[in-house]
Structures are given as structure tokens and as C-alpha cells.
C-alpha positions in Angstrom: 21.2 6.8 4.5 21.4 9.5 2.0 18.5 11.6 0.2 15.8 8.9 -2.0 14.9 10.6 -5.2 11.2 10.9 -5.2 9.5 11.9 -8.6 6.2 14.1 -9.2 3.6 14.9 -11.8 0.5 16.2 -11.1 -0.9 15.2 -14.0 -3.1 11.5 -13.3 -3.4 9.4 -16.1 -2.4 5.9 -17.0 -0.1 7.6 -19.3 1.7 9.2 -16.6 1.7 6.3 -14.5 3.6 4.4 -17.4 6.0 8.0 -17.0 6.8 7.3 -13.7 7.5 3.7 -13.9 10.0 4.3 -16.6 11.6 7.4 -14.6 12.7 5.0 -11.8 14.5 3.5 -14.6 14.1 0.1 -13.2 13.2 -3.1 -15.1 11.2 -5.5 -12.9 12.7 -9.0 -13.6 10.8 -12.7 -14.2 7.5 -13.0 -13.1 5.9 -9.4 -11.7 3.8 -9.2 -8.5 1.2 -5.8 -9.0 0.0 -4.9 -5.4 -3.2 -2.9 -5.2 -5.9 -2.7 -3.5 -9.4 -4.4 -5.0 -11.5 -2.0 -2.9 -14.0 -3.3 -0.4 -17.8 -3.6 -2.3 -19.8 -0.5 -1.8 -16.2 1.9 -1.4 -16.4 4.4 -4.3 -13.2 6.2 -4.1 -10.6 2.6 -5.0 -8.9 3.2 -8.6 -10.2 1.8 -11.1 -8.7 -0.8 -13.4 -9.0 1.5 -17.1 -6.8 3.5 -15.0 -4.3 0.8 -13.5 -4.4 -1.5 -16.5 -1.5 0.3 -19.0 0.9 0.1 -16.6 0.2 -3.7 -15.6 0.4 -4.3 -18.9 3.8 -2.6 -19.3 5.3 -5.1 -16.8 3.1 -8.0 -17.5 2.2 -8.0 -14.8 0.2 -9.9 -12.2 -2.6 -8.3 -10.0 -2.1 -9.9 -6.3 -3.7 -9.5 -3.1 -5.0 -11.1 0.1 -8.3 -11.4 1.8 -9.2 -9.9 4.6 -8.9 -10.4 8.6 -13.2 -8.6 8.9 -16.3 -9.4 7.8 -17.2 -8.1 4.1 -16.8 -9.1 0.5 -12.9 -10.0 0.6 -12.6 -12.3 3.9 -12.5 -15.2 1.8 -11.3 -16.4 -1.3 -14.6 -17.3 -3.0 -15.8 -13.5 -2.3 -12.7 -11.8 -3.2 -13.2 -13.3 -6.4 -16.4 -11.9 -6.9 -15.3 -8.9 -5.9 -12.4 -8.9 -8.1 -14.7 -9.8 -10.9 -17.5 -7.2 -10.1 -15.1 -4.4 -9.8 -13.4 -5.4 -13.4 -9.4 -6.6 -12.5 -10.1 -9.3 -13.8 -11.2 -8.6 -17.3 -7.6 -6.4 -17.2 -4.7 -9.0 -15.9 -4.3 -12.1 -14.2 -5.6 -11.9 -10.8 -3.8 -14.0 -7.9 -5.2 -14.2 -4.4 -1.9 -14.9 -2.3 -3.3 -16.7 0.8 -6.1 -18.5 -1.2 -4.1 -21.7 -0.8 -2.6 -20.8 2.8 0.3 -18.5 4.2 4.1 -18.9 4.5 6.3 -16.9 6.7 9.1 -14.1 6.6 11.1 -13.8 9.3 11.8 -10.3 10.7 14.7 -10.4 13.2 15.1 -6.8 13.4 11.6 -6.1 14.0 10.7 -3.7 16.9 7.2 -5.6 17.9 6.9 -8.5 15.3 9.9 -10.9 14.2 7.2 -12.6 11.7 5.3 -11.9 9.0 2.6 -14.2 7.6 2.2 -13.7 3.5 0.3 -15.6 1.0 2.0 -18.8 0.1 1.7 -17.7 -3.6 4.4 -15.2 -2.9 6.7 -17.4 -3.7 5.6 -17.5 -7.3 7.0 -14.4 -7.9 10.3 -12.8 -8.8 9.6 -8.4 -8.1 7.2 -6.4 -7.3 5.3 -3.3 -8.7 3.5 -1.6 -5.6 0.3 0.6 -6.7 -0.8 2.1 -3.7 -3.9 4.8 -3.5 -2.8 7.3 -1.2 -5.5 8.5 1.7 -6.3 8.3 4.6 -7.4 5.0 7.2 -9.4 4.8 9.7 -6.5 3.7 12.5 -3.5 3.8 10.0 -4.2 7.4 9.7 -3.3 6.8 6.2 -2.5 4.5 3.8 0.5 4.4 1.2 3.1 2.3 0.3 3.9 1.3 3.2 0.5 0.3 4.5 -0.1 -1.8 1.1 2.9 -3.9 1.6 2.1 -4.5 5.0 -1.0 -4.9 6.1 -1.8 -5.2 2.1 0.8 -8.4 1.8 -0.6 -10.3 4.9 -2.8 -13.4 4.8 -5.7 -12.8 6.4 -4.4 -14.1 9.8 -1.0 -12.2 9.1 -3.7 -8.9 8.9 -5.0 -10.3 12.4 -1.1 -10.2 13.6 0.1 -7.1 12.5 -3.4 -5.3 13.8 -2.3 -7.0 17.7 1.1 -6.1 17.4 1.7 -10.4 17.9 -1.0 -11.3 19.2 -4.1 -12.0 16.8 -6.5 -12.0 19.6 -5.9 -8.2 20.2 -6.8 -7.0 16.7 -8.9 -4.6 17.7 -7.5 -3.5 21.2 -4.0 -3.9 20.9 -1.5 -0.6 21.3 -2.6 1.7 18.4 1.2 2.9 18.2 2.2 -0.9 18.6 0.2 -1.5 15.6 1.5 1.0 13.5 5.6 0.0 14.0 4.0 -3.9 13.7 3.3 -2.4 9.7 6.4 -0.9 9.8 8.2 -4.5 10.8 6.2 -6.1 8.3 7.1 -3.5 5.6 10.8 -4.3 6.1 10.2 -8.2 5.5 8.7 -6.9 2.2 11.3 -5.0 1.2 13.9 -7.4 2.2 12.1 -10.6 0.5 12.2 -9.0 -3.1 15.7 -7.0 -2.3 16.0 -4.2 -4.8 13.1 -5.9 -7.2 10.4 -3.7 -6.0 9.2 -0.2 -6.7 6.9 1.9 -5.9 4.2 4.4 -6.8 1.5 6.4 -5.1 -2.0 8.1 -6.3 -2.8 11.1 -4.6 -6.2 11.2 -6.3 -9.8 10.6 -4.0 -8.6 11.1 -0.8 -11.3 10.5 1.5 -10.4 10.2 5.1 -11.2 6.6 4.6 -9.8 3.6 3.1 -10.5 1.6 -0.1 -11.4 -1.1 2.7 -14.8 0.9 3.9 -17.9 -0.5 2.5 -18.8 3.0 3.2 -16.8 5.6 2.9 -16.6 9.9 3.3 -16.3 11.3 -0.2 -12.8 13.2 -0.4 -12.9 16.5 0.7 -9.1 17.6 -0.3 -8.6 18.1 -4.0 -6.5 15.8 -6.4 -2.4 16.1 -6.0 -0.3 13.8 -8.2 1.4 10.5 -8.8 4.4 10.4 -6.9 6.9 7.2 -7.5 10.2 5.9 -5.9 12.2 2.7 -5.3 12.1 4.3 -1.2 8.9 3.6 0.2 9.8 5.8 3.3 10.5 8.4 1.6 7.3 7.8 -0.9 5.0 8.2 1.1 7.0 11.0 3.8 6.5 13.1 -0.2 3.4 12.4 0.0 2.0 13.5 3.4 4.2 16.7 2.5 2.1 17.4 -0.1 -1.1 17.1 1.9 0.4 19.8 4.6 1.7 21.5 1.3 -1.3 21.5 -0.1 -3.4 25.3 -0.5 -7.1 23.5 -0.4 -8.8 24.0 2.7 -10.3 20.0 2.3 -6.5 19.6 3.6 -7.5 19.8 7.7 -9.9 17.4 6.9 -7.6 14.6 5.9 -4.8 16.0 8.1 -6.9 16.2 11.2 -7.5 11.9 10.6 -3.8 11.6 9.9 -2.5 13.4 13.0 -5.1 11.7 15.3 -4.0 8.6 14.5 -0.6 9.7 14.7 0.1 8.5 11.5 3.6 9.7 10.8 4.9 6.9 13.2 5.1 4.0 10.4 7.2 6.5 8.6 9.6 7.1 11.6 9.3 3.3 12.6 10.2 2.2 9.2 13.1 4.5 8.5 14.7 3.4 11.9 14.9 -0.1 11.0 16.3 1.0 7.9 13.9 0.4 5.1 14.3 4.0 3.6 14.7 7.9 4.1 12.1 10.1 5.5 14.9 12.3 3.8 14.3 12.8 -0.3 14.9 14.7 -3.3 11.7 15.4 -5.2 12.0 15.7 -8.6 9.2 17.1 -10.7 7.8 16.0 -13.9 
């Protein structure tokens, strides 16, 4: 697999986000998934909707995502519509909660620890995807990205409770940490696969704490803003991105760094681009 073509601005705003969609040069057909993350009640680092909402609009897009596998105010789908209404997507777009009505499943026969992936059965409904992922860093991913939002991101609530126990739901919180991270990388692939060519990507390197958008309480950023980065390789998306972080001159860097290399978060990179879903090699081109 040859060099991805990643593209960078450091410049964040929703007018360069609408730049960088329209750089991939990509025009997502029929009815557009927009995968981001809500952000867990409390968390005050999740983007905001002012700031997602021109490029939603550019696709016409739909705002999708799934509840949660642990306690909090998105482990059902009466609460992640409060939530989704308190923190403002919905006055923005149309807001779909995949698994609200149940979960189908994608089959994964090259995956490394999981050959199944559960989604939201609302999946279905749509024909590509626009990924908008807030890049920083998780509590056992390490990070999150691309990657991690199609993945973990994309899973019903039991499909969360898979991935996390590498197969088997039970182990959630004590399965093989390095288990769990190619079981993202598996799921990842069935992603990619399902909407074959009709999904792209872009990452925020903006609030970085060294926790997710999932933390009802979480560390306020200690590395300074980056970018938007944006591909149609989410290996290589996010591989840019943690680049930039050991790139980066501001000492906040160990800080984030030190989470992402105790978690040994580079793995779901490597795991990915061995089962082919992209290039940890890339040609960054700058805006």
C-alpha cells in the first residue's frame, strides 16, 4: 500500500473544516452518516456544535451515534437524548441514535481477535459516512481518533461491551489491554469495508486532555492547540496526528504522550494497517 495523502491546517475553524472536506475532493453520496462524539455530561473539552454544524450542513448531513456500554448520561437512549439536547446537536442537524432500536451485525473474517462487529441497526439507513473525530487522549485507548470513533464510536452498546473483552462481553474491563486495542482495530476494518470508499475522515487536534470526551470529569488539556488534519486513510490520519503530538515544541506534549505510550496506544495503528485498512505511511500536505 502506497503513501495516503494527509492534509493540514492549523488554523480551527468551521471554515476550515468545510476547507478540508472539500480538499479530499470527495462527494459523500445519498443519505450522510456524521460520526461524532456527543460528549459525556460534565466533560468540558467535547467540540461544540457552532463549531461542527457548517460542515454538517455542507453534507446534509446526519449526526449519529450510539449509547454507551457504563453507567452515565449516554447508556441509554432516553438519556442520550437528553444529553444530545442539553449539549445543543440537536438544535443543529438531525440526530440518530443507531442502536436505539437494537443492533445488526458486520462480519469481520479477517479480524485478528473479533470476526463480528455489533452496530446500530440504523446503520443501515445510510449510504456514507463523514467521520468527525476529536483527537486526544483515552483513558485505556491511549488515544482516541478516527479510528477509535468508528470503532468503539460505531458499536451498540453491547458491541462497546465486545470490542472492550476482545469477544467476550463479560471481560470488558479485564480483558488483554493489547487484545482490546487490535479488537478496535477489527472493528475499524468492518467500518471501512461496510461504506467501501463512501467515508472520510477528519480529526481536531484542539483540547487535548489526556482524557476522553467520555469522562464526566476530565484533566483540562495541558498541550496546546495543533490543527485539523483530514484524509480518506484513517491509518494514516491519525499515524499524522500522533506525529504531530511527538512533533509538537510545547512542553504540555509529555503529558499527553506519557498517557499514549502507557497505554501503548500506537498498536490500533499497527493492528489496523496490517489488516489492511490503511497506511501508517502518508504524504502530509499543508494548507
Amino acid at each position: 500500500m502506497g503513501k495516503s495523502k494527509v492534509y493540514f491546517t492549523s488554523t480551527i475553524t468551521p471554515e476550515a473544516m468545510i476547507q478540508m472536506y472539500e480538499k479530499l475532493g470527495v462527494a459523500l453520496p445519498g443519505k450522510v452518516a456524521v460520526k461524532l462524539h456527543s460528549g459525556e455530561v460534565g466533560n468540558q473539552n467535547f467540540l461544540r456544535p457552532d463549531f461542527m454544524k457548517p460542515v454538517i450542513d455542507l453534507v446534509k448531513g446526519t449526526i449519529v451515534e450510539c449509547n454507551t456500554a457504563y453507567a452515565g448520561k449516554r447508556n441509554t437512549a432516553e438519556a442520550h437524548w437528553e444529553t444530545m439536547k442539553l449539549h445543543g446537536w440537536t438544535d443543529i442537524a438531525p440526530v440518530d441514535i443507531l442502536d436505539e432500536e437494537g443492533e445488526t451485525v458486520l462480519e469481520i473474517p479477517q479480524g485478528k481477535r473479533i470476526q463480528k462487529n455489533y452496530v446500530g441497526s440504523h446503520m443501515g439507513n445510510y449510504d456514507s459516512m463523514l467521520v468527525l473525530s476529536h483527537f486526544k487522549g483515552h483513558p485505556m485507548g491511549g488515544f482516541g481518533g478516527a479510528l477509535k470513533n468508528i470503532s468503539i464510536g460505531l458499536a451498540s452498546a453491547r458491541g462497546k461491551a465486545y470490542i472492550h473483552g476482545a469477544g467476550e462481553e463479560e471481560k470488558i474491563w479485564t480483558a488483554d489491554h493489547d487484545s482490546f486495542l487490535e479488537s478496535m482495530a477489527d472493528a475499524s476494518k468492518s467500518i471501512v469495508d461496510y461504506y467501501a470508499g463512501k467515508i472520510v475522515f477528519i480529526n481536531v487536534m484542539k483540547n487535548m486532555s489526556v482524557d476522553c470526551d467520555c469522562c464526566a470529569k476530565a484533566e483540562d488539556p495541558a498541550i496546546a492547540d495543533i490543527g485539523i488534519l483530514a484524509s480518506l486513510d484513517p491509518v494514516a490520519l491519525d499515524q499524522a496526528c500522533l506525529d504531530k503530538v511527538y512533533a509538537s515544541k510545547d512542553p504540555g506534549r509529555a503529558h499527553l504522550l506519557e498517557r499514549i505510550e502507557s497505554r501503548n496506544g500506537v498498536l490500533i495503528v499497527e493492528a489496523a494497517a496490517a489488516l489492511g485498512i490503511g497506511s501508517r505511511e502518508y504524504e502530509l500536505m499543508e494548507l
